[in-house]
MARKE-123422 format. One record per residue (C-alpha): residue number from 1; x, y, z. Coordinates in Angstrom, 2 decimals, always signed. Each point is the difference from the previous one (the first is absolute). Layout:
   k      c1      c2      c3
 NUM       X       Y       Z
...
END
This chain:
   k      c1      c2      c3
   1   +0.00   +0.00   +0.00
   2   +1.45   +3.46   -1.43
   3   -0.11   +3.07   +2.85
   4   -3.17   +1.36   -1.97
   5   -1.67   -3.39   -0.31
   6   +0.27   -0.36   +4.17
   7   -1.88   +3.42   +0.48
   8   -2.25   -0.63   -2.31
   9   -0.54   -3.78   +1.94
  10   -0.46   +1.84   +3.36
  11   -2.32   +2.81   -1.39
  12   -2.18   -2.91   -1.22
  13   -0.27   -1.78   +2.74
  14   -0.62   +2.75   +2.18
  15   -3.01   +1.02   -2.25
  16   -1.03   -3.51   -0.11
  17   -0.14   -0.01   +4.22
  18   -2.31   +2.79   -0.01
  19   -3.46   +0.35   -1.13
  20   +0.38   +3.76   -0.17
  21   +2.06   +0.40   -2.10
  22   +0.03   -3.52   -2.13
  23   +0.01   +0.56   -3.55
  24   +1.87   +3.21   -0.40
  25   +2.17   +0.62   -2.73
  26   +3.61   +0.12   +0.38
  27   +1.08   +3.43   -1.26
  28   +2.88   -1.08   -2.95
  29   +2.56   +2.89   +1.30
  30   +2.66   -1.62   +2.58
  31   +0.06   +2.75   +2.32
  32   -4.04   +0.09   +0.83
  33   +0.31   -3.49   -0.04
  34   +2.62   -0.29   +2.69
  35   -2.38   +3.05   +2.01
  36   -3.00   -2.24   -0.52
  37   +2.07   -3.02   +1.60
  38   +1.21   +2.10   +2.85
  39   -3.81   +1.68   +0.69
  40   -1.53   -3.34   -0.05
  41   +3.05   -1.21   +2.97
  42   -1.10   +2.98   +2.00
  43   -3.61   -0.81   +0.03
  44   +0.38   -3.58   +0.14
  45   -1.53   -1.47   +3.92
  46   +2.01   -2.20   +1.79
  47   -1.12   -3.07   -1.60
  48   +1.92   -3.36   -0.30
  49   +2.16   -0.39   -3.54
  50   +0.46   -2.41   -2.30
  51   +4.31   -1.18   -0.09
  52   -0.12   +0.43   -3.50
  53   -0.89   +3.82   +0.16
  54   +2.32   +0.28   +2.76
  55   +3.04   -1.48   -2.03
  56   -0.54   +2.40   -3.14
  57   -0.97   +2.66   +2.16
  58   +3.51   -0.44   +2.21
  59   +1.95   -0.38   -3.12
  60   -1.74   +3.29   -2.06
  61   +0.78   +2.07   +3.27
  62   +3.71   -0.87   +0.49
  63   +0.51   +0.35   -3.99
  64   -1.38   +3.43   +0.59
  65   +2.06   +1.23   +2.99
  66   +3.02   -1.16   -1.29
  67   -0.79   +2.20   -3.45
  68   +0.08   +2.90   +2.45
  69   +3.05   -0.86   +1.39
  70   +0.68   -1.34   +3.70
  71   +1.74   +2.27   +2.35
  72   +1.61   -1.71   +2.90
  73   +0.09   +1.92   +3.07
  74   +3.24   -0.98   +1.43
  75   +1.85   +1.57   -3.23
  76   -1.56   +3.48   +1.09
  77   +2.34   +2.86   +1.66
  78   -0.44   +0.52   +3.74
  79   -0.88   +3.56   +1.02
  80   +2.14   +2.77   +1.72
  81   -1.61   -0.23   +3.02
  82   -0.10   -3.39   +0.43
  83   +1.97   -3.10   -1.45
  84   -2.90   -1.94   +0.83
  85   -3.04   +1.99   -2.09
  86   -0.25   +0.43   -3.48
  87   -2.42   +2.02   -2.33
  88   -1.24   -1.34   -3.23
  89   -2.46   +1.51   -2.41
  90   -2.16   -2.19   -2.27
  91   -2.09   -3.07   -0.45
  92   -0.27   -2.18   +3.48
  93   -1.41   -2.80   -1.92
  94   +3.34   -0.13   -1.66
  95   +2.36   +0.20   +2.94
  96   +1.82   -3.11   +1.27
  97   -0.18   -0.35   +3.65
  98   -0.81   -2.22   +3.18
  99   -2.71   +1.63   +0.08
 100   -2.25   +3.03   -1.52
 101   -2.55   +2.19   +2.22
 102   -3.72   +0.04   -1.14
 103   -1.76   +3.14   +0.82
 104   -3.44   -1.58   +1.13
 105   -3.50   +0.31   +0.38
 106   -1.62   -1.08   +3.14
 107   -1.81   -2.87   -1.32
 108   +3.47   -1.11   -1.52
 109   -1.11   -1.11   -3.37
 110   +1.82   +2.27   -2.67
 111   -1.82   +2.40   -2.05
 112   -3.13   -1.09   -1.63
 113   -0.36   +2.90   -2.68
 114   +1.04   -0.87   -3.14
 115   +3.79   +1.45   -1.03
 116   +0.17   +2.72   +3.54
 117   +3.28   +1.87   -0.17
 118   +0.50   -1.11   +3.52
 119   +2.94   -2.25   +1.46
 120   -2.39   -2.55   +1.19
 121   -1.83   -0.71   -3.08
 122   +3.40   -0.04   -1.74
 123   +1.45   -2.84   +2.12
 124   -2.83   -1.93   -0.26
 125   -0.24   +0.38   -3.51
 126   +3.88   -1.06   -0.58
 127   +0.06   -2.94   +2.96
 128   -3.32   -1.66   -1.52
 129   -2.98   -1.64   +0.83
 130   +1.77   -1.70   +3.01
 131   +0.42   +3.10   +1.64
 132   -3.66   +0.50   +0.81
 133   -0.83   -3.45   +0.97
 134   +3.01   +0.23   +2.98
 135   -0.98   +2.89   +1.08
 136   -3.79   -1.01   +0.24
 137   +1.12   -3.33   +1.83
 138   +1.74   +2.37   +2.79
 139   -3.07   +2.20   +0.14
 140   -2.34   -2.85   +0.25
 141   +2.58   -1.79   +2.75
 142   -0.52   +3.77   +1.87
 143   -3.82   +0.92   -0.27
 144   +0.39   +3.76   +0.00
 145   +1.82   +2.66   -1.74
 146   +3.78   +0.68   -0.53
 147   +0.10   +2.21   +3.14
 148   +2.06   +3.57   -0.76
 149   +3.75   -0.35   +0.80
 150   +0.43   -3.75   -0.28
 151   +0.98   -2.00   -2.65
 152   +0.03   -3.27   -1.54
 153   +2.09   -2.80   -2.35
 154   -0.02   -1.88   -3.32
 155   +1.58   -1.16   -2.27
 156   +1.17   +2.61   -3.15
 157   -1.23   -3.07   -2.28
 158   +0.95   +1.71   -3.38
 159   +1.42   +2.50   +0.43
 160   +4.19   +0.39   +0.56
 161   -0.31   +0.63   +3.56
 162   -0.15   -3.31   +2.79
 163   -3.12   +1.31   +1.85
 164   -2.27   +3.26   +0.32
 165   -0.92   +1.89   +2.99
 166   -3.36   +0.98   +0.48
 167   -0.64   +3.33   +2.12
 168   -3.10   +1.84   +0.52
 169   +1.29   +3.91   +0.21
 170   -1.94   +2.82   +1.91
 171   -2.25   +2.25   -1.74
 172   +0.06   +3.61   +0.14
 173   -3.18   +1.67   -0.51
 174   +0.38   +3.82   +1.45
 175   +2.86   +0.83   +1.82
 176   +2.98   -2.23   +1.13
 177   -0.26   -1.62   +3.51
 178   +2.23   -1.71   +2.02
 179   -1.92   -3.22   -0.17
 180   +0.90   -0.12   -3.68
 181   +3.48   +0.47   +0.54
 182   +0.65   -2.69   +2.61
 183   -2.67   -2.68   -2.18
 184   +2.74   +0.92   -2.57
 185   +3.08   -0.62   +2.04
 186   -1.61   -2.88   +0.81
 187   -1.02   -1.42   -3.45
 188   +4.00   +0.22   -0.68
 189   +1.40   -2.11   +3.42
 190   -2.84   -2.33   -1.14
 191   +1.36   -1.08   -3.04
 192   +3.50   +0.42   +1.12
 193   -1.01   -2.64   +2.85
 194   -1.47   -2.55   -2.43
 195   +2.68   +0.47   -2.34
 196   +2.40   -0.90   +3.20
 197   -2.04   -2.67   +1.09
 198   -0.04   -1.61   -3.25
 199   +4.03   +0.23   -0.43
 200   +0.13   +2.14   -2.40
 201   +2.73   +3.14   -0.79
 202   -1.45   +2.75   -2.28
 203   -3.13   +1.66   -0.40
 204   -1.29   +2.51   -2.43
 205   -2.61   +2.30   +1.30
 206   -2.15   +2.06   -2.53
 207   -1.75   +2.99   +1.15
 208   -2.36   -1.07   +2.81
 209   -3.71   +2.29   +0.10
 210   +1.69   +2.94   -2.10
 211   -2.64   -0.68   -2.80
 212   -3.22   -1.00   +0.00
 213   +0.18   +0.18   +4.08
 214   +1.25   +3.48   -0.28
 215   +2.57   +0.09   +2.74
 216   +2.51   +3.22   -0.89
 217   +2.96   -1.17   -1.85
 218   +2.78   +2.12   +1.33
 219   -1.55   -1.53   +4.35
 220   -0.22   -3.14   -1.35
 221   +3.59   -0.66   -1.39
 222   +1.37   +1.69   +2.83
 223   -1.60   -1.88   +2.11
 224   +0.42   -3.51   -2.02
 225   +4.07   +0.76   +0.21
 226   +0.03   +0.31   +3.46
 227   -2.20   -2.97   +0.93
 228   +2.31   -2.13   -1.87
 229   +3.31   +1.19   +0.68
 230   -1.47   -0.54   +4.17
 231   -1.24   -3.14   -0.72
 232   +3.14   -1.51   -1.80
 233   +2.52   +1.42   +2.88
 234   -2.33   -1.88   +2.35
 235   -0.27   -3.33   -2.63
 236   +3.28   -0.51   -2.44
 237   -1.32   -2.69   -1.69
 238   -1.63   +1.87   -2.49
 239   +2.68   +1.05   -2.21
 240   -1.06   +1.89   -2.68
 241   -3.46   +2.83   -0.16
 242   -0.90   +1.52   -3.35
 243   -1.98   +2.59   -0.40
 244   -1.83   -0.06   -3.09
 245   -1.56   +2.91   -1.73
 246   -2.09   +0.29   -3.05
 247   -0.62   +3.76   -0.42
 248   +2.87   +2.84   -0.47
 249   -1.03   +2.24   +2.92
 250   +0.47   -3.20   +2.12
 251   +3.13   -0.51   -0.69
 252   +0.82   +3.31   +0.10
 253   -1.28   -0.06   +3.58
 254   +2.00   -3.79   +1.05
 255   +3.36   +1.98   -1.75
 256   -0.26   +2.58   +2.07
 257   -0.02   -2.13   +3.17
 258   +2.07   -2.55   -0.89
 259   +2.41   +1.85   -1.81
END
């Protein structure tokens, strides 16, 4: 099976699985096709799988991440400030690490609307159909919502990264309180703590609450460096923290910190 031929496969037999949208035509142009694939992940319940979606699926989405081009963390420079931080700006689906951090939603799912420019539906979307079923097995196992501040573990499944981090980030609607900023702190030592727990030696954060939960950028990196340079003076066995950013006036802000 060619690269096309396996998106077209999965397209199909997502259409097939639902009586929505069964029977719609498969635009011809590769592009809508591949948005089409990706919409009909997002929407997709937690429902059991079939092992032959799962293999093309798992095969499509590491031929596709490794056509953007895998970035391992540990060949990244250290920062000024600190030998053990580093700041990286792009794709976190394409980043090679222990382990990647998942900005959350409290119900812990991913994103459900189809193609959202935010960091959870773009894991999901990269790490597959797996994703979603792990994380509704913990939620199920639990019986309530992600609480704010904590944070939970899978495995990365597709994508380059061993395992994701779930955390479920403060929102900020009106002014900042000092609630938000310790549930913050907190959502960082969280997934510092798993990732110790679990043996592992780098992390790469992305930019917990500073979109859709509206936390202010230039409070929130501030206080995402200090939480982690406490926490790994207190725990060395994390080795390595990135902090990834997608958006220039991000990284602007991390530079200035860190550099």
């Amino acid at each position: 099976m060619t690269h096309n031929e396996k998106l077209i496969f999965l397209i199909q037999e997502l259409l097939t699985e639902s009586s929505q949208y069964r029977g719609m035509k498969i635009p011809s142009d590769t592009g809508k096709q591949k948005r089409l694939l990706r919409s009909l992940m997002n929407i997709r319940e937690p429902l059991p799988v079939g092992e032959e979606f799962l293999k093309v699926q798992d095969q499509y989405l590491r031929e596709e991440t490794e056509e953007k081009g895998i970035v391992n963390c540990e060949d990244l420079p250290a920062s000024r400030l600190d030998s053990r931080l580093s700041l990286w700006k792009g794709d976190i689906t394409i980043l090679k690490a222990d382990a990647i951090v998942n900005a959350a939603n409290s119900a812990l799912l991913g994103c459900f609307v189809p193609c959202h420019g935010c960091i959870d539906n773009a894991i999901h979307s990269a790490s597959g159909i797996q994703l979603r079923l792990a994380c509704d097995k913990i939620m199920k196992e639990q019986g309530h919502e992600e609480p704010t501040g904590q944070a939970k573990i899978t495995p990365a499944f597709n994508l380059p990264s061993s395992y994701v981090l779930h955390t479920v980030g403060p929102i900020v609607s009106g002014s900042l309180k000092e609630t938000h900023c310790e549930q913050l702190k907190s959502c960082y030592r969280s997934c510092l703590k798993l990732a110790s727990e679990k043996g592992l030696k780098n992390v790469a954060f992305c930019c917990i609450s500073t979109g859709e939960f509206h936390f202010p950028r230039d409070r929130a990196a501030e206080l995402a460096v200090k939480t982690v340079r406490e926490y790994l003076d207190a725990d060395p066995r994390i080795k390595k923290v990135i902090f990834n950013v997608f958006q220039e006036e991000d990284e602007r802000i991390y530079r200035g910190i860190l550099e």
